[in-house]
Structure formats: C-alpha cells, structure tokens
N, C-alpha and C positions, 0 to 999 in steps of 0.2 A: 504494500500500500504506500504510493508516495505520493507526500505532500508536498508543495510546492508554496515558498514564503518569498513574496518580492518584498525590496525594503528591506532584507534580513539582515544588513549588516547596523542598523538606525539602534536606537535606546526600545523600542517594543520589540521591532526585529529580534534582538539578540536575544531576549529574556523570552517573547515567541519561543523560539526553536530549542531553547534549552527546555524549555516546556513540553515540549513535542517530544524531543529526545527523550525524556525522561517519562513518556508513556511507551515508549519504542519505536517508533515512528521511524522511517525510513523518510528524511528532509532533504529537497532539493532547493539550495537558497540562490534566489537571483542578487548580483549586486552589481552594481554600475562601474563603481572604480574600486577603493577601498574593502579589505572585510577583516578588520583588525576584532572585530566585537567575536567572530564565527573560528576565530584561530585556537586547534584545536578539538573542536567540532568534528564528532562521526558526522560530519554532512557532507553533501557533493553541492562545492560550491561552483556557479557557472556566471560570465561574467553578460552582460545582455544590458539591456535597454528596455524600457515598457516602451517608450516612444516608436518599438523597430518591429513589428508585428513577426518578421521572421524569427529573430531572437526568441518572440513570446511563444510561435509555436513549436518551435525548437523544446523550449524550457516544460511547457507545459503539457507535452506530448506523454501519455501515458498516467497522468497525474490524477488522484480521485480527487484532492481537497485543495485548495488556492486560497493562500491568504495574503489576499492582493495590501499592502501596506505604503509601498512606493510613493513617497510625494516631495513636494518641494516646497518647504517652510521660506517664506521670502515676506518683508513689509516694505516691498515696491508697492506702488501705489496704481497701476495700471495692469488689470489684469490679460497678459500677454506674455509674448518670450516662452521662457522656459518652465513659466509658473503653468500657463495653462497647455503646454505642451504635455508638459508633465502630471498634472492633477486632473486637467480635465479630457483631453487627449487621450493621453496612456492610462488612465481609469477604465475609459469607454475599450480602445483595443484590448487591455486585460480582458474586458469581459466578454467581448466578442471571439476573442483567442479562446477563452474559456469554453463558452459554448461552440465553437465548433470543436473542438479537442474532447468534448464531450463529459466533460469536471463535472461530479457529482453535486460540490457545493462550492459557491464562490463568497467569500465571507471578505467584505469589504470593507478596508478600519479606514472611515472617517474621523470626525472630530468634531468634540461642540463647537466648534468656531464655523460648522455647517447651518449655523444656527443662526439668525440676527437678534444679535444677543439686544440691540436697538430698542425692538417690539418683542422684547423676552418676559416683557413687569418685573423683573428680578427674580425669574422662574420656569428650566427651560423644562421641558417633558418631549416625547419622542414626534409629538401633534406640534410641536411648536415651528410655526414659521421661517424657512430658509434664507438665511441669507444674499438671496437676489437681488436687493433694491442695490442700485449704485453708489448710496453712502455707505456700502458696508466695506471692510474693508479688502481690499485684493484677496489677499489669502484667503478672507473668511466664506466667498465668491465663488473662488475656485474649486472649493472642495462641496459648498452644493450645487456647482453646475458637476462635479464629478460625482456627485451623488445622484445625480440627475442620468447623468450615460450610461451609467450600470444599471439601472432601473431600467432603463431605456430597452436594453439587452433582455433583463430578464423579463419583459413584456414579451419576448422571442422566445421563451424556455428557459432562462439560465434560473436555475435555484441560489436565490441570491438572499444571503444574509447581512446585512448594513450594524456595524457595532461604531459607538461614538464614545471615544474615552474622553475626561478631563484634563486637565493637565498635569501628565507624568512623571514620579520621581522614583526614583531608585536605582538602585547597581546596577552595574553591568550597563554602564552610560560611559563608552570609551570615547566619544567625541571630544570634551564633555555637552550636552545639550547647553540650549540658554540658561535651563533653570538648574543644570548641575553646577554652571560655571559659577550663575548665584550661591547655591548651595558653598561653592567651594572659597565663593569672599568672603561667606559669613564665617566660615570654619578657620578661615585665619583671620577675620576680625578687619575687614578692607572697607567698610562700611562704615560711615558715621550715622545716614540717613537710609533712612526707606520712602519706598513711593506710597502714597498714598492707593486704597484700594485693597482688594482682595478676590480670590479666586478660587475653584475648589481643584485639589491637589488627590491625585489617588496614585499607589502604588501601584510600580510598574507591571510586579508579577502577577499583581489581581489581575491588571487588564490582560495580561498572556492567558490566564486563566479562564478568564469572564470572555477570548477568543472561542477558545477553547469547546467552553459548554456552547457557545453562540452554532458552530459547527454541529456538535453533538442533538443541540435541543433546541437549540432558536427554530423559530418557526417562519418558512421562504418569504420574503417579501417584508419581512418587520426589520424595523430599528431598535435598537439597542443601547441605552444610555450607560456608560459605568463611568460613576464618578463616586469619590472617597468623601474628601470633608472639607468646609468650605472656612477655610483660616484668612484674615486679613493678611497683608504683607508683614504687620509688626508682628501677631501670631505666631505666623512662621518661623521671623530670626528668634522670638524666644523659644519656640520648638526649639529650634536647630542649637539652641544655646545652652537651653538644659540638656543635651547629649553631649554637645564639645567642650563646657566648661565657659566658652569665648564670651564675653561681655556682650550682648546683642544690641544692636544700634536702636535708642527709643525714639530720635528724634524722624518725625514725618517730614517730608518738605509739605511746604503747602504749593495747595493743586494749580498757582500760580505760576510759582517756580517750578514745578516739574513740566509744568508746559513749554514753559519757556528753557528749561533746560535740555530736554530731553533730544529736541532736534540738534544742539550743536553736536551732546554727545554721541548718538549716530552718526552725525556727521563725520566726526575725528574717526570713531570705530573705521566706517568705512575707507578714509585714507590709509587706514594702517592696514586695512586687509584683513581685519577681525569683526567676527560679529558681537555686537554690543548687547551688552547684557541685559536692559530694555529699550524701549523705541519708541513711537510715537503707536505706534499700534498694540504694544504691548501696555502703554500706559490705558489707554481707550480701555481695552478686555477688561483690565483691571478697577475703573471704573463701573463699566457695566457687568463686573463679572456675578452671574447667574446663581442663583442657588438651584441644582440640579438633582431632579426628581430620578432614582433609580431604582424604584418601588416594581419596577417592570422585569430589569435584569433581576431583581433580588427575588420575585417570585416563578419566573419562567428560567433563568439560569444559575438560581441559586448564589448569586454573586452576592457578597458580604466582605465590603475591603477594614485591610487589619487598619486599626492603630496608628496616626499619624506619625507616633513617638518610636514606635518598630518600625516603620519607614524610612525617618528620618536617622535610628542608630544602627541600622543595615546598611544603608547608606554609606554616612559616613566611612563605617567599617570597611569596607569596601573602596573608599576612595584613598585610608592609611596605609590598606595592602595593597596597592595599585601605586603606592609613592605619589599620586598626586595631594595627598594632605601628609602635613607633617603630625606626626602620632598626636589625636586629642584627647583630655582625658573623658572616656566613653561613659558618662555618668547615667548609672540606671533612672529609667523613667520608673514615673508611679504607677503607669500601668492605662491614668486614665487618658480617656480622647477628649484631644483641643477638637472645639469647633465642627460638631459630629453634623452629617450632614443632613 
C-alpha cells in the first residue's frame, strides 16, 4: 500500500510521514528541492514539481492514499507568480493526477487562512465563508481558490477529503518555520516587545494525526477544522517562558507602532534574503485571529490536541538536541492548558 505525501519535506510534511511510518506505511515523498526534514527516513524520496503534471503522474502512479500538502507560504500582495502556480494551479493538477491515477482518497491540507477571517465574527466553523473577496489577503486567496480546484475535480469522482489546520508548532520544524524562528527568539530572550493580537496554535503531530483519521474516517467531500488553543501573543512568550526559564517580553507595542513598524521591518528582512518573522499580513491574522470551532474533527475524527505546555516543552526539546537553542532550563509545567480553545 503506498502512500504518497507532496510537501513532505515542510514542518507537517515531516511529522506527516513519520506518522505514516510509524503505522507501517510504505511513503512515497515528493519534494521540490531540499529534504533535510525526511533524512533518514525508510521512505522513497523523489524529486518533482506539483506544477509539472508529468512528475505528478510519475509520482502518483500506483499510489492508494495522497496527501496533497505542497504550497507556497508568501505575503506578496498580488495573487500570481508562483503563489498561484503553486496553491492554486498544482492543487487542481494534484487532483486531477489523482483521479486519473485512480487514488482511492485525496486528502487535501488547507488552512484556516482559507477562510476570510474578515467576515469570521471572531469565529470560524467548517460553513464559514472563503476567503475570495479581494481584500483578503494573497495567501489567504490562494488557498480557497485551491480549495476550490480540488473540489472542482472531485465533482468528476475524486474522493476528496479537505483538513484545515491552525497555526503549527512543534518538532521536527528543520526550516525553522516563521513561528519556530519566533519560538527560537523567545528561547534566547531576543525580544523586548510582542505584537499585539492573538491566534490559535495547535501541535504539529495532532495535525499528522487528525490527517491521519481525516483519511481513515473523514467523510468524501467534508472539511475539517483542527485547531488546539487560542493564546494571545503575550500568552504565548509566557508559555514559552515557563519551559525555558527566559524572562518573556511583557511589553505590547501599540497597534500604532506595529503598523507602522512592521513594513520597514519586512522590508530590511527582504534585503537581507531572510524571511521576517512577522509582516504586514501576519500582523492583520493576528488581529483578526478567529476562535476556531473543532467540535466536528473532535466528534467525527476523534481529534483532541494535547496541552499547549507539552507542545511548547517538546519543542523546545527538540530544538536543544538539534543545537539550534543553547540548552534551556526545561522547567516542568503544571500540567494545566493556557487559553483552551
């Protein structure tokens, strides 16, 4: 039985497949350039393009399960280039590759930012309105007009399963993501200020997990929300503080100055060639960010994410035996959940 993960080399990718493995799963991972996260791995790595239809039937040739993941994180502001070659383009080919390759289920991991989090009321559910209006923003765009071509496909047959994770954290994040690289200022204390706002935060192995049953038991045609717990940003670094010990930054900017700051620092990021660790896009989320209903995943996929506090001291754990933090001291939690969601 082989399964097939595009995106498997990404921070879901990796913690994906190790998932997989660990059922027994014979994994076939597609990855574009890099596959530093899959080194290691009983898997058969192969190196292809969602954008290159031949690569996909190449890749997907014999395959019963497809867990289309592949996308392109960008806060460009025109949805075009690579963003929609990539998310909404190679979405629709995946699924078309799919179905004629004859893939029993195609489980396709979006994101609440498929969501307009705009006309969200501070509350998204699986019914709640796509992000299609042109003030939302590129990214958020992209991924429901890609939600939109796979749907599209399985109007034709393809048994398609749709899962929307939060925003993920934990191990096995070799990039590091945006919110590892956060994670990793607060663990050495690089922070004086936080942004204002907040968002909900779910570990990464639930969502491998909560893929997982989505395959096994989701039902063709539905969505899928899995999100953890919904922490402010100061929350968070105090999360992150009672694990490393590090004094956590209390002071907010106000929502004047982060406005006003947040473009130049992008801007510098991008001269330097690095991505910055928020933006103008990332502040918006964070404003509007959703309290997210997953009363759906928890009764149809049994999905139940741990503990913000085991999140965030796995984590770190992981990033001290990784050398990218210098050893903190791993202080036990009480046990309880910040900010349950």
């Amino acid at each position: 039985m082989t399964t097939v993960v595009t995106g498997a080399s990404g921070h879901i990718g990796g913690n994906l497949v190790r998932a997989l493995i660990a059922e027994g799963r014979q994994v076939r991972c597609l990855v574009r350039t890099q596959a530093r996260a899959l080194a290691g791995l009983d898997v058969e790595v192969v190196r292809g393009d969602v954008r290159d239809p031949q690569s996909l039937a190449a890749i997907f040739k014999g395959a019963q399960f497809v867990y289309h993941l592949a996308a392109k994180i960008s806060t460009q502001s025109v949805l075009g280039g690579a963003l929609a070659a990539t998310n909404v383009l190679g979405a629709g080919l995946a699924a078309e590759t799919a179905l004629r390759c004859g893939v029993q289920r195609f489980i396709h991991v979006s994101s609440t930012h498929a969501f307009d989090l705009n006309f969200s009321g501070g509350r998204v559910t699986e019914a709640s309105l796509r992000a299609y209006a042109k003030n939302c923003p590129a990214y958020d765009r992209s991924k429901a007009a890609g939600e939109r071509e796979v749907r599209r496909v399985a109007q034709q047959g393809l048994n398609v399963v749709v899962v929307h994770p939060t925003a993920v954290l934990g191990p096995h994040d070799y990039k590091p993501s945006r919110m590892g690289t956060v994670l990793l200022g607060l663990g050495a204390g690089r922070y004086s200020s936080v942004l204002p706002g907040g968002f909900d935060w779910v570990d990464v192995r639930d969502v491998a997990q909560g893929l997982i049953a989505a395959e096994k038991q989701g039902r063709a045609n539905e969505s899928y929300l899995l999100s953890g717990h919904w922490l402010s940003v100061v929350e968070l670094a105090q999360a992150a503080a009672a694990v490393t010990g590090v004094t956590p930054p209390t002071r907010i900017l106000p929502m004047w100055l982060a406005e006003f700051v947040t473009p130049i620092v992008q801007s510098w990021y991008t001269v330097t060639g690095r991505e910055a660790p928020f933006t103008t896009d990332v502040l918006a989320a964070l404003q509007r960010g959703p309290h997210v209903e997953t009363g759906k995943a928890q009764g149809e996929l049994n999905f139940h994410p741990r503990p913000i506090e085991e999140t965030l001291r796995d984590t770190y754990q992981w990033y001290v035996d990784q050398g990218l933090l210098v050893a903190p001291s791993l202080q036990k939690s009480s046990g309880s959940s910040l900010g349950a969601s």
